[in-house]
mmCIF file as Biopython writes it, N, C-alpha, C and O atoms, coordinates in Angstrom:
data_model
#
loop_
_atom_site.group_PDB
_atom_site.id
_atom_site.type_symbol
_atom_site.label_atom_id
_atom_site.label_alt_id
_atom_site.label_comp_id
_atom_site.label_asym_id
_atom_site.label_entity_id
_atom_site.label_seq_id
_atom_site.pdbx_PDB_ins_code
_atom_site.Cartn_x
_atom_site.Cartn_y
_atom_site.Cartn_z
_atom_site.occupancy
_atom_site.B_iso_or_equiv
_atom_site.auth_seq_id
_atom_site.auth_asym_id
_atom_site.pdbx_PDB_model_num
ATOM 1   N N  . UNK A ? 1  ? 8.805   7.035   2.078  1.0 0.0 1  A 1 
ATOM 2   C CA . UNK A ? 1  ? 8.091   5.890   2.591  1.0 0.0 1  A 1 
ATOM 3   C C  . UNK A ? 1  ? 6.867   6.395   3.342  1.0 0.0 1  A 1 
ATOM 4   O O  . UNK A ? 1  ? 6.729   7.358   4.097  1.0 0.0 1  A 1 
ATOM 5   N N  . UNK A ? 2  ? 6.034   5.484   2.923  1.0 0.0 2  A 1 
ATOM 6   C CA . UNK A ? 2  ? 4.318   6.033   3.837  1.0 0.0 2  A 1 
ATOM 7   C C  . UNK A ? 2  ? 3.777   5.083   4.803  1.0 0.0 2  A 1 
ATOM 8   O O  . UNK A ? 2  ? 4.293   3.992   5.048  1.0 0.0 2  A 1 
ATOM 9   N N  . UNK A ? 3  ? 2.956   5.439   5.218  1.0 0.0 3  A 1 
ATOM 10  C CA . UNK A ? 3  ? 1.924   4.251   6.177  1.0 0.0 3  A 1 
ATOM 11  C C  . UNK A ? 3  ? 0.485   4.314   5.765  1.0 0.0 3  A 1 
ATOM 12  O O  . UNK A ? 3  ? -0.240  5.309   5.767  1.0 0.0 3  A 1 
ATOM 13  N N  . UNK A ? 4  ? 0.205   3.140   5.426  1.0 0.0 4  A 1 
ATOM 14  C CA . UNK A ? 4  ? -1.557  3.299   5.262  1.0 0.0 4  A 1 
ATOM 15  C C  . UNK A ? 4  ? -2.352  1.870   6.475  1.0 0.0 4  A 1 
ATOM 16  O O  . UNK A ? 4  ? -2.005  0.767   6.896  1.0 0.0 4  A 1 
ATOM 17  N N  . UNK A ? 5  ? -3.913  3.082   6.647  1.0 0.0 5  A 1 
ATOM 18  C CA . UNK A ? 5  ? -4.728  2.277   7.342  1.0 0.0 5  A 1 
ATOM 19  C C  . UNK A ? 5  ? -5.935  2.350   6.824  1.0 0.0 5  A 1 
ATOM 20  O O  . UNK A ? 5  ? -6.485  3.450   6.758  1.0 0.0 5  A 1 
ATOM 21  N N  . UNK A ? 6  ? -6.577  1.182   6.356  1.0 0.0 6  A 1 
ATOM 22  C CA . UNK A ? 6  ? -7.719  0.823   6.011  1.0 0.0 6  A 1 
ATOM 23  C C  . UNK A ? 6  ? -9.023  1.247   7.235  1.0 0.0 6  A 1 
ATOM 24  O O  . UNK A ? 6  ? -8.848  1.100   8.445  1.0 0.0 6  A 1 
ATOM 25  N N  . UNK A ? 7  ? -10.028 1.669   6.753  1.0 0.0 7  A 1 
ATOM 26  C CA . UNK A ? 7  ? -11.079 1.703   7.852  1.0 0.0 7  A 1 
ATOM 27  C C  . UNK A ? 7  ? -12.247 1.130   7.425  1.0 0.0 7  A 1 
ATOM 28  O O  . UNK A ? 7  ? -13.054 1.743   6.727  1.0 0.0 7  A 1 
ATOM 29  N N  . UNK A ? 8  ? -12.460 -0.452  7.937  1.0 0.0 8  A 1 
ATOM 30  C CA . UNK A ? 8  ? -13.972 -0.654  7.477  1.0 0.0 8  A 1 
ATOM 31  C C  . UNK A ? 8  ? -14.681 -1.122  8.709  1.0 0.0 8  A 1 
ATOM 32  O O  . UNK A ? 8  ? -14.330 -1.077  9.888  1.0 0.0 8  A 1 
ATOM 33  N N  . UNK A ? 9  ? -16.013 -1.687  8.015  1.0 0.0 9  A 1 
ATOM 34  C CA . UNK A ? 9  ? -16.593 -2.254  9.291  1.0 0.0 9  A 1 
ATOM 35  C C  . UNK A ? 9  ? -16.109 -4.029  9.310  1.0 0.0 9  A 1 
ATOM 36  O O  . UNK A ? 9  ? -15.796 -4.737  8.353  1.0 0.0 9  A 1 
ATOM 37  N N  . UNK A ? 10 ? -16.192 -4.359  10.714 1.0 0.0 10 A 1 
ATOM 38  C CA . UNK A ? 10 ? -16.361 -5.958  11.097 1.0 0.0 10 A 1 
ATOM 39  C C  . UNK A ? 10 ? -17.563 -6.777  10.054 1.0 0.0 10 A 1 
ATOM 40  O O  . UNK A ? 10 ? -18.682 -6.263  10.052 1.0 0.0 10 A 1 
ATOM 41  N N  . UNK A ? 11 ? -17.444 -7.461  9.577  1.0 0.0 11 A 1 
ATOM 42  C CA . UNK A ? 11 ? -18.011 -8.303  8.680  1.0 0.0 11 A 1 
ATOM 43  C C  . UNK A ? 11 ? -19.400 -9.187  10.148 1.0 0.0 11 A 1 
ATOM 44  O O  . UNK A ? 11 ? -20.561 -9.565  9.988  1.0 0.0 11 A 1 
ATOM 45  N N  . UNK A ? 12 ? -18.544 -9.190  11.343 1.0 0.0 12 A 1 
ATOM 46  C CA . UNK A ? 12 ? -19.872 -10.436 11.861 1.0 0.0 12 A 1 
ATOM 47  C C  . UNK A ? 12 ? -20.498 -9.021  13.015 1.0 0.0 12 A 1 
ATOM 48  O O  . UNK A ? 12 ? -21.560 -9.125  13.630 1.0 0.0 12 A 1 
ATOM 49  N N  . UNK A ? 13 ? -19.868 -8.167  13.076 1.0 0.0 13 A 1 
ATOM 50  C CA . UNK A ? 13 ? -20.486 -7.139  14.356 1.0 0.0 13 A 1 
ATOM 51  C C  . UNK A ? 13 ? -20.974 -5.955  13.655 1.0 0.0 13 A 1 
ATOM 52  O O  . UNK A ? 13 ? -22.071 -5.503  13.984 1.0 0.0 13 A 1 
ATOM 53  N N  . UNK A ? 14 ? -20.334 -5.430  12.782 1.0 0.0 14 A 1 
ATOM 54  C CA . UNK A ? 14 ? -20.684 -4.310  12.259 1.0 0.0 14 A 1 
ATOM 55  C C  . UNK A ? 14 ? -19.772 -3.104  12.386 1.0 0.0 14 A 1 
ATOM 56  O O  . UNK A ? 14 ? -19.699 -2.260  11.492 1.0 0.0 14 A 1 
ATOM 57  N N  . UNK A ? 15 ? -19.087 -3.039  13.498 1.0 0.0 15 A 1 
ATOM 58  C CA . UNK A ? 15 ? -18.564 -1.924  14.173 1.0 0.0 15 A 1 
ATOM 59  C C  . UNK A ? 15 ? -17.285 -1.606  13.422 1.0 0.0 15 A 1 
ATOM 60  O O  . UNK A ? 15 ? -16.469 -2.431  13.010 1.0 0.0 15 A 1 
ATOM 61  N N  . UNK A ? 16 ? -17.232 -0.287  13.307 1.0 0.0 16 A 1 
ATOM 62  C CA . UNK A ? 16 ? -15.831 0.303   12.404 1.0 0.0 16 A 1 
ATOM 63  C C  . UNK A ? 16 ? -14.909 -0.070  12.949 1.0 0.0 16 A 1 
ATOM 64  O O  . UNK A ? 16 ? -15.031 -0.283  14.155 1.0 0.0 16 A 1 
ATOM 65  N N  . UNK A ? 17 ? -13.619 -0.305  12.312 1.0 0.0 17 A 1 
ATOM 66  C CA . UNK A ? 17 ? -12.322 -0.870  12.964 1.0 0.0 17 A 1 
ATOM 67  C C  . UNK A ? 17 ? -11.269 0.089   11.941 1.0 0.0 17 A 1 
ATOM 68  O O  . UNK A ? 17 ? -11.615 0.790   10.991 1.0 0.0 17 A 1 
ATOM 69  N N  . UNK A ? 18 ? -10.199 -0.084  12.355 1.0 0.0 18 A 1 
ATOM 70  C CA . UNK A ? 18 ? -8.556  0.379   11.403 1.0 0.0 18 A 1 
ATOM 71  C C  . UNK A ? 18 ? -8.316  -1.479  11.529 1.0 0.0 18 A 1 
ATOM 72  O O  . UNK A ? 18 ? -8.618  -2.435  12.244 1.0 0.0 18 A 1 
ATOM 73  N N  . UNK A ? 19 ? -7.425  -1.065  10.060 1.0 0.0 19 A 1 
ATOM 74  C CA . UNK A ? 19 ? -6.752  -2.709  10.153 1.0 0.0 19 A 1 
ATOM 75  C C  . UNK A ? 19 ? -6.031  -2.732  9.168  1.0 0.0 19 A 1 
ATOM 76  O O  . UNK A ? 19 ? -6.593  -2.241  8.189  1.0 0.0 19 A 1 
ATOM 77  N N  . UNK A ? 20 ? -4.440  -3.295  8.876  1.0 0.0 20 A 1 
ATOM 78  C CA . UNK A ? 20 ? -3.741  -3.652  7.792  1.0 0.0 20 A 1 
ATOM 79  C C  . UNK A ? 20 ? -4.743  -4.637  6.658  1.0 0.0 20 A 1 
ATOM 80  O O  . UNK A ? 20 ? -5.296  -5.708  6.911  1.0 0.0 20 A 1 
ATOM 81  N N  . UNK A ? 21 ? -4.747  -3.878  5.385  1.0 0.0 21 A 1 
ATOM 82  C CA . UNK A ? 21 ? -5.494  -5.189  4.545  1.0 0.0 21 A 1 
ATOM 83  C C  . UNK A ? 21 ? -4.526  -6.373  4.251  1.0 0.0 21 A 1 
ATOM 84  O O  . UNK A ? 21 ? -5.036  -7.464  3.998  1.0 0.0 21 A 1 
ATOM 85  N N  . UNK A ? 22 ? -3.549  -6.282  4.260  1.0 0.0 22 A 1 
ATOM 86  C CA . UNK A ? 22 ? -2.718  -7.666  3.602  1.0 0.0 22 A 1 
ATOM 87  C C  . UNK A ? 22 ? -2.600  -7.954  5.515  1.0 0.0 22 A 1 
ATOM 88  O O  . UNK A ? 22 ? -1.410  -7.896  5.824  1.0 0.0 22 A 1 
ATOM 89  N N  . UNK A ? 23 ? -3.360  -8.185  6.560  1.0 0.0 23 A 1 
ATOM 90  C CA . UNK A ? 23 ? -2.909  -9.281  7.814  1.0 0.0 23 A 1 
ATOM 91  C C  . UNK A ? 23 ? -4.178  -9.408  8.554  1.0 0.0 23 A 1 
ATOM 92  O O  . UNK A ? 23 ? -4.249  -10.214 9.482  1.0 0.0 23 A 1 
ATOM 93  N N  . UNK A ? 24 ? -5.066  -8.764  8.260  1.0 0.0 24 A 1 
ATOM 94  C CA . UNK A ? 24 ? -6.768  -9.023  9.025  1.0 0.0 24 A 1 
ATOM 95  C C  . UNK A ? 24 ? -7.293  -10.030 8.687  1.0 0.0 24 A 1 
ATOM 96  O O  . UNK A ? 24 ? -7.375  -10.457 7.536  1.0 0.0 24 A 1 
ATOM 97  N N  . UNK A ? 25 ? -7.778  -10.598 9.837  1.0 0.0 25 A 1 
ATOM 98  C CA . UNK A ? 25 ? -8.640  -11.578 9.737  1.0 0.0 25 A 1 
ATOM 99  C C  . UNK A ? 25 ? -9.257  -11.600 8.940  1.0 0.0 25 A 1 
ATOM 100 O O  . UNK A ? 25 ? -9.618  -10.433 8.789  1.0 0.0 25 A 1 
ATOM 101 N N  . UNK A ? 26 ? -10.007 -12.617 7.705  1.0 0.0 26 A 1 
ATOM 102 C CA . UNK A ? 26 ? -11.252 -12.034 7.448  1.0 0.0 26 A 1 
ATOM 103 C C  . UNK A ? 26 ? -12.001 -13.208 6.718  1.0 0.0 26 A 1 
ATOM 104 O O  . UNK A ? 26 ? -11.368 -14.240 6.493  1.0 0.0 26 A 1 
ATOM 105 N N  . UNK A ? 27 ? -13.301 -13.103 6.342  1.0 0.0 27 A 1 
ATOM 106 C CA . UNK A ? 27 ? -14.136 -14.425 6.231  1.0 0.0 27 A 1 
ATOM 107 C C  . UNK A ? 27 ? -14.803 -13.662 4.645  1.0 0.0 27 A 1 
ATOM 108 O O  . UNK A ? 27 ? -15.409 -12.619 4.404  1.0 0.0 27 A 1 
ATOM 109 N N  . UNK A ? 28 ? -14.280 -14.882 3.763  1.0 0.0 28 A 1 
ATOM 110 C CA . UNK A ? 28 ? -14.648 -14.089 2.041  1.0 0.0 28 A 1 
ATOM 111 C C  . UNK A ? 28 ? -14.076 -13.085 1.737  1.0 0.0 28 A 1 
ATOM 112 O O  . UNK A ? 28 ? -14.312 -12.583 0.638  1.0 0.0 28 A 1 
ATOM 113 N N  . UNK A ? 29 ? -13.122 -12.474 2.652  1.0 0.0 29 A 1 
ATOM 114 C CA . UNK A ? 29 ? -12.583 -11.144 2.189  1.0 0.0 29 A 1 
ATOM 115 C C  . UNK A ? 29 ? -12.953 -10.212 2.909  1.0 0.0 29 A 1 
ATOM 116 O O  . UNK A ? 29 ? -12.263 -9.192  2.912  1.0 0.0 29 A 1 
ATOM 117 N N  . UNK A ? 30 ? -13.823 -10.263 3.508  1.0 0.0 30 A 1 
ATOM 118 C CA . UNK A ? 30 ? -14.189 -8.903  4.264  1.0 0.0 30 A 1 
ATOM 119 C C  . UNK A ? 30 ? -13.534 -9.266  6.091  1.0 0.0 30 A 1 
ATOM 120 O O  . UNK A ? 30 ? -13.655 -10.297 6.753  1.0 0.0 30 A 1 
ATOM 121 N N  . UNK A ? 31 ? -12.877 -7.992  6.435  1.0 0.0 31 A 1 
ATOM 122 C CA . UNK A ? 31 ? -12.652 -7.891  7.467  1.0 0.0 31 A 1 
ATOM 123 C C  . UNK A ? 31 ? -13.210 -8.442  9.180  1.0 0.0 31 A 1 
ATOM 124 O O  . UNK A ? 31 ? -14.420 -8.441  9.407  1.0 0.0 31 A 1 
ATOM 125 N N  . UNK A ? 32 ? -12.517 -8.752  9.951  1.0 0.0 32 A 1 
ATOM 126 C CA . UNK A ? 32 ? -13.226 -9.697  10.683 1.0 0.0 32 A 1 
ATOM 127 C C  . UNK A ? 32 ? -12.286 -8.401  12.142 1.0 0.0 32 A 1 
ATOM 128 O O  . UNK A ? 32 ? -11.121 -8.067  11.930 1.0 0.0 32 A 1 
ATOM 129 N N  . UNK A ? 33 ? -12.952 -7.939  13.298 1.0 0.0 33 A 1 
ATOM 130 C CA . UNK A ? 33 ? -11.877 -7.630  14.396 1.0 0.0 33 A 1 
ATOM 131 C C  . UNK A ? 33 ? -11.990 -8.130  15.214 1.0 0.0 33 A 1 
ATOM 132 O O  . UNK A ? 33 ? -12.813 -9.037  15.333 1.0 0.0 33 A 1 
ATOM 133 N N  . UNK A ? 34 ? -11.011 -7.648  16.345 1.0 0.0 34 A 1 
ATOM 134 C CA . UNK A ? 34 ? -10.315 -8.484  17.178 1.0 0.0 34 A 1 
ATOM 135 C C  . UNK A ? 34 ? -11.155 -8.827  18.099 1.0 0.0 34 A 1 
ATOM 136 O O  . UNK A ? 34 ? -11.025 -10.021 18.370 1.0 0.0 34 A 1 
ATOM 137 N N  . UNK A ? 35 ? -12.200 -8.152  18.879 1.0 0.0 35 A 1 
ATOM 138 C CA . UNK A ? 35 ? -13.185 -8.710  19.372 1.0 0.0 35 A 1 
ATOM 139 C C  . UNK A ? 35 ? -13.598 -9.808  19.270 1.0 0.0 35 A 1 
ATOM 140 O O  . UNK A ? 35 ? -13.196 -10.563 20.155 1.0 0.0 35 A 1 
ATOM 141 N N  . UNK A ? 36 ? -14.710 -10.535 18.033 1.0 0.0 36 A 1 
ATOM 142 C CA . UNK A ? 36 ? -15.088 -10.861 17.432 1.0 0.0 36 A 1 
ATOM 143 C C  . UNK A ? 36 ? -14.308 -12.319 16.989 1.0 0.0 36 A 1 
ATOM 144 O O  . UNK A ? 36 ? -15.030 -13.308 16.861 1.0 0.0 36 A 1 
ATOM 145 N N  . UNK A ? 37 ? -12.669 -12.470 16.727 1.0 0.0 37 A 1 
ATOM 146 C CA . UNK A ? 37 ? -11.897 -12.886 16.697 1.0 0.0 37 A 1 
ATOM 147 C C  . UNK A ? 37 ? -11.812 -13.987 17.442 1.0 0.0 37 A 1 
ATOM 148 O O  . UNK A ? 37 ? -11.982 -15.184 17.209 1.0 0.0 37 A 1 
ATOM 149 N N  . UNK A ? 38 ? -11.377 -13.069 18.826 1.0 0.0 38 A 1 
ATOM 150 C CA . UNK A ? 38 ? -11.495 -13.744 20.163 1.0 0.0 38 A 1 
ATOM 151 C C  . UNK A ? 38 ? -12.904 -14.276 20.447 1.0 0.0 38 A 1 
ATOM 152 O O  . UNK A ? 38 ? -12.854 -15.478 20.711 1.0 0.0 38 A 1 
ATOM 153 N N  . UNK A ? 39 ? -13.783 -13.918 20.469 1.0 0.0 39 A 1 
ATOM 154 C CA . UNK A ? 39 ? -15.280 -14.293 20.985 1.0 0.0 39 A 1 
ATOM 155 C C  . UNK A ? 39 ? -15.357 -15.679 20.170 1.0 0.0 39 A 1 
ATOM 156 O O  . UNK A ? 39 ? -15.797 -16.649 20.788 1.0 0.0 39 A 1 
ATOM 157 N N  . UNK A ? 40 ? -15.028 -15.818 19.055 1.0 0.0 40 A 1 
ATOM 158 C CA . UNK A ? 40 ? -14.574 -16.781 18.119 1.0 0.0 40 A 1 
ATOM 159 C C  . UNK A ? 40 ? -14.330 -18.065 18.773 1.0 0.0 40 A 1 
ATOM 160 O O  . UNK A ? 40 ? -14.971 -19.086 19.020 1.0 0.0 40 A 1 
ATOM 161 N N  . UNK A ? 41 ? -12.830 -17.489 19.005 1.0 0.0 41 A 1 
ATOM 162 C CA . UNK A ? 41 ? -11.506 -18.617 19.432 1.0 0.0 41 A 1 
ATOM 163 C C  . UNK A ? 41 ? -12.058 -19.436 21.473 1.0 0.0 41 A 1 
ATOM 164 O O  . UNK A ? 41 ? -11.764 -20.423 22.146 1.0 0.0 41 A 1 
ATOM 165 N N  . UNK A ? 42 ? -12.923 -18.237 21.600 1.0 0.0 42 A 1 
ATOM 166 C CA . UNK A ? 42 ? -13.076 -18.898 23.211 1.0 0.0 42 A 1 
ATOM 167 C C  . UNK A ? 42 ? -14.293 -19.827 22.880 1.0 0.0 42 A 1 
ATOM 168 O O  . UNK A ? 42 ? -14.351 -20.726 23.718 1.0 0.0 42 A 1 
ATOM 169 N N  . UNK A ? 43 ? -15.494 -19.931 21.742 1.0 0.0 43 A 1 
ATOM 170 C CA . UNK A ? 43 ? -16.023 -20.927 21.330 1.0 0.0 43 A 1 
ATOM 171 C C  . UNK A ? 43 ? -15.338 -22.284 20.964 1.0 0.0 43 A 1 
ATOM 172 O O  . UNK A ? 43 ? -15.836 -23.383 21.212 1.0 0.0 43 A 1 
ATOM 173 N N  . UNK A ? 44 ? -14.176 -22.085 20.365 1.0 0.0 44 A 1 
ATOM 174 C CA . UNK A ? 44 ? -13.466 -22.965 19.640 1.0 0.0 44 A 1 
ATOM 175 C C  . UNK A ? 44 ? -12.782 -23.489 20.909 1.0 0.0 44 A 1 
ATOM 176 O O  . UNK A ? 44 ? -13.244 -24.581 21.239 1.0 0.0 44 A 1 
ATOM 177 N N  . UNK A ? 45 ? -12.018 -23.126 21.546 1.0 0.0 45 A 1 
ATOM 178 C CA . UNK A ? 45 ? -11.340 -23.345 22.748 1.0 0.0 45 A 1 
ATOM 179 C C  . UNK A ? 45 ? -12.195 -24.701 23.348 1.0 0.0 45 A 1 
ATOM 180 O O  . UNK A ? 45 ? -11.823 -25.875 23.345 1.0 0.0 45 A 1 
ATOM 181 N N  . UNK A ? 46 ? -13.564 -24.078 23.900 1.0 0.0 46 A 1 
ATOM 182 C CA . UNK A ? 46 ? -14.557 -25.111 24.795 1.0 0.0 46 A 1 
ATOM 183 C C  . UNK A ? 46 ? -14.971 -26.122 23.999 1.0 0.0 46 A 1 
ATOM 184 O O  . UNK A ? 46 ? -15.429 -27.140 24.517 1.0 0.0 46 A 1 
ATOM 185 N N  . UNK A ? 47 ? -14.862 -25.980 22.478 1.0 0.0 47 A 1 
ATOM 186 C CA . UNK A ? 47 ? -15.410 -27.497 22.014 1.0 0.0 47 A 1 
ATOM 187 C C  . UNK A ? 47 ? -13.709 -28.348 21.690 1.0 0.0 47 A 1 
ATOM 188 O O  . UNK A ? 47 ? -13.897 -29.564 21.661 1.0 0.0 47 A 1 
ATOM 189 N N  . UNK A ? 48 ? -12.665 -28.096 21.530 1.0 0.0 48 A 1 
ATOM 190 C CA . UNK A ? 48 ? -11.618 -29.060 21.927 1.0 0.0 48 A 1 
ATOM 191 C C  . UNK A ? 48 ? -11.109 -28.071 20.087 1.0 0.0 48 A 1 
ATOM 192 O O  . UNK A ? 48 ? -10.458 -28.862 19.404 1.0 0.0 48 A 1 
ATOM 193 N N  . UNK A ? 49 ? -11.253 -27.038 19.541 1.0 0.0 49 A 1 
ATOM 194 C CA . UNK A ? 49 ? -11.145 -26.794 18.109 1.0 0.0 49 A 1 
ATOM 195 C C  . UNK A ? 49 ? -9.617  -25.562 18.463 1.0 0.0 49 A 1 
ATOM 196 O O  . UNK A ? 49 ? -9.581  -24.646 19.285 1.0 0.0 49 A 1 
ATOM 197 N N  . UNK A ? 50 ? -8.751  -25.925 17.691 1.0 0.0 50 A 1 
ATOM 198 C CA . UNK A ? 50 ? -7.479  -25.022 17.064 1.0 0.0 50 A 1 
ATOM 199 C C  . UNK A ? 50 ? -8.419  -23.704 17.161 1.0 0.0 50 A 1 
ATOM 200 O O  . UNK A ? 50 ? -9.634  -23.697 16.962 1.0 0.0 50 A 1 
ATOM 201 N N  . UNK A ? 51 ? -7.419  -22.318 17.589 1.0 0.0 51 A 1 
ATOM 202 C CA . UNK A ? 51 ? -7.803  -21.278 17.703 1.0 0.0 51 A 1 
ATOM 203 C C  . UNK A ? 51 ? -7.201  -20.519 16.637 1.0 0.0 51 A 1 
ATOM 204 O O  . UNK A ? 51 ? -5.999  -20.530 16.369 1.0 0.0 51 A 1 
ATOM 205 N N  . UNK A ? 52 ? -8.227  -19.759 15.953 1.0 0.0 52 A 1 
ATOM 206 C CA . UNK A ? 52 ? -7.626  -18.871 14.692 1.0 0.0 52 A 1 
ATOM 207 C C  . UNK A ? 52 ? -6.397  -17.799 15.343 1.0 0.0 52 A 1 
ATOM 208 O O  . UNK A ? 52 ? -6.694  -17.335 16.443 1.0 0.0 52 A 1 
ATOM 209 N N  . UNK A ? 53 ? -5.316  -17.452 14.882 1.0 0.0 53 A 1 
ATOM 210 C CA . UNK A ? 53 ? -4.137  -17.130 15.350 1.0 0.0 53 A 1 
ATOM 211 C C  . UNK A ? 53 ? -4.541  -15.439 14.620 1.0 0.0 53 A 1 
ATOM 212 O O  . UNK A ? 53 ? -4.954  -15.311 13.468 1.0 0.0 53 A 1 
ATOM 213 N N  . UNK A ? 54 ? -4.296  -14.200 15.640 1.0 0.0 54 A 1 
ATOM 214 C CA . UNK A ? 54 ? -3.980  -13.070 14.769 1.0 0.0 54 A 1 
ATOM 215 C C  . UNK A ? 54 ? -2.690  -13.115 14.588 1.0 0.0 54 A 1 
ATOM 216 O O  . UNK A ? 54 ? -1.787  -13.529 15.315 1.0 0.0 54 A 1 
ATOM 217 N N  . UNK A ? 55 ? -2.692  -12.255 12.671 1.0 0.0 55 A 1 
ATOM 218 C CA . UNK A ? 55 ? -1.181  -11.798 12.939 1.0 0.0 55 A 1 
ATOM 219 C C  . UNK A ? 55 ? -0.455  -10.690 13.461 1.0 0.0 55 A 1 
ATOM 220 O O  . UNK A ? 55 ? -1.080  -9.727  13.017 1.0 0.0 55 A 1 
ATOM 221 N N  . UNK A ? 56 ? 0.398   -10.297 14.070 1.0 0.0 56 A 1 
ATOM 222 C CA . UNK A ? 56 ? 0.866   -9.381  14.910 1.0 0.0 56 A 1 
ATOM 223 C C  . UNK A ? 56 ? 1.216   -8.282  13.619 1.0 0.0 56 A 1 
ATOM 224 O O  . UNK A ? 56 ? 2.074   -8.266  12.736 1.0 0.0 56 A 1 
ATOM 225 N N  . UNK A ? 57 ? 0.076   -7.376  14.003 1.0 0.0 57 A 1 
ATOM 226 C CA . UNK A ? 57 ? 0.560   -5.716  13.234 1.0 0.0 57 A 1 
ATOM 227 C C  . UNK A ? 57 ? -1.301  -5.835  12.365 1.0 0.0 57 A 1 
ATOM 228 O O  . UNK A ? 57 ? -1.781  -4.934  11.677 1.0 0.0 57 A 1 
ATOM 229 N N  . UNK A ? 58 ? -1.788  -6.778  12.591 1.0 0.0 58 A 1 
ATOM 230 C CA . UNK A ? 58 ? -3.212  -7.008  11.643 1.0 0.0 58 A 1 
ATOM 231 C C  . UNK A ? 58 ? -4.267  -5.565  11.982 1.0 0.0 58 A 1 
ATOM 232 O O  . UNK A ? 58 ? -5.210  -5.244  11.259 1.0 0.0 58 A 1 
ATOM 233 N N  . UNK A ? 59 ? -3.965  -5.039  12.883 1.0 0.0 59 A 1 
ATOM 234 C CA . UNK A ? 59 ? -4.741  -3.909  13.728 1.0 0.0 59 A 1 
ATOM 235 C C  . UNK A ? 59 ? -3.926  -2.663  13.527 1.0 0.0 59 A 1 
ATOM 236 O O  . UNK A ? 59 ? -4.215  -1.617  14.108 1.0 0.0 59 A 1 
ATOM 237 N N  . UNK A ? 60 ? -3.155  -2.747  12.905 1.0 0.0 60 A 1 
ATOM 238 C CA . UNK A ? 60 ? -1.691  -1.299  12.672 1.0 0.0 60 A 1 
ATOM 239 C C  . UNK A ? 60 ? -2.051  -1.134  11.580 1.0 0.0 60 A 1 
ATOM 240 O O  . UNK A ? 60 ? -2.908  -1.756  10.953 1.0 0.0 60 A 1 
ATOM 241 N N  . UNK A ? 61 ? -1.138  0.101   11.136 1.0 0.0 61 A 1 
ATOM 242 C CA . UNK A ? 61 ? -0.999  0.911   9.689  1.0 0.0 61 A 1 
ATOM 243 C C  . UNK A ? 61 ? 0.243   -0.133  8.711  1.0 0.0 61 A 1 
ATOM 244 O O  . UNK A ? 61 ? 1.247   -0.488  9.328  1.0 0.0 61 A 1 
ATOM 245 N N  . UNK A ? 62 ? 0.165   -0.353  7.952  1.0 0.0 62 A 1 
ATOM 246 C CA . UNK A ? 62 ? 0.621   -0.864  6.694  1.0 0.0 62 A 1 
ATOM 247 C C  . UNK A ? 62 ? 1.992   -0.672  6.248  1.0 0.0 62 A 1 
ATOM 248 O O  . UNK A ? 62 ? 1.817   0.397   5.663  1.0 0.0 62 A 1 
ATOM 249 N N  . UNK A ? 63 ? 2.813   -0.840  6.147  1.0 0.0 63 A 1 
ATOM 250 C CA . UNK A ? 63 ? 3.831   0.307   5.286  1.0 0.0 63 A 1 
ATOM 251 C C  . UNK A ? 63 ? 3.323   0.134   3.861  1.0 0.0 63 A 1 
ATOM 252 O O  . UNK A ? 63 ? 2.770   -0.846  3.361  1.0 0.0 63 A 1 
ATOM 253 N N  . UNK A ? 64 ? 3.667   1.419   3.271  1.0 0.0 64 A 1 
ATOM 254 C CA . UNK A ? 64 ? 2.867   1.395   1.677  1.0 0.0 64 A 1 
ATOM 255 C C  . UNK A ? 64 ? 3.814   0.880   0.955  1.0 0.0 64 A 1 
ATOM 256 O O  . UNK A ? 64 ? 4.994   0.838   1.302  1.0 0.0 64 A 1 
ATOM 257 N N  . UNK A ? 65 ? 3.403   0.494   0.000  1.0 0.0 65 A 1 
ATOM 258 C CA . UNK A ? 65 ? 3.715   0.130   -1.559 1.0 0.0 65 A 1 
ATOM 259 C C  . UNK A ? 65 ? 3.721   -2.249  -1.017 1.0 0.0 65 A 1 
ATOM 260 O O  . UNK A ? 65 ? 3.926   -3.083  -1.899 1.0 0.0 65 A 1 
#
């Protein structure tokens, strides 16, 4: 049994991240982090809008297969 971690950049910041591909955020497919996420959800928060939920392990290594 293995562990894998993806490394790309944030789709709205730029900045390299690690992230499970099957639980990251992401907008069209491309990766979104947790920063960014949040900076998000505290917009959404102040106009009365549902906050996008991470999933727990979205920032971890994978188990493979």
């Amino acid at each position: 049994m293995g562990y894998m971690l993806m490394v790309g950049r944030c789709c709205a910041c730029g900045r390299m991240m690690t992230f499970n591909p099957y639980l990251v955020p992401s907008v069209k497919g491309e990766p979104v982090c947790r920063e960014c996420v949040e900076a998000h959800n505290r917009v959404r928060r102040e106009r009365g809008l549902p906050e996008f939920q991470i999933p727990a392990g979205a920032y971890e290594a994978a188990e493979e297969g």
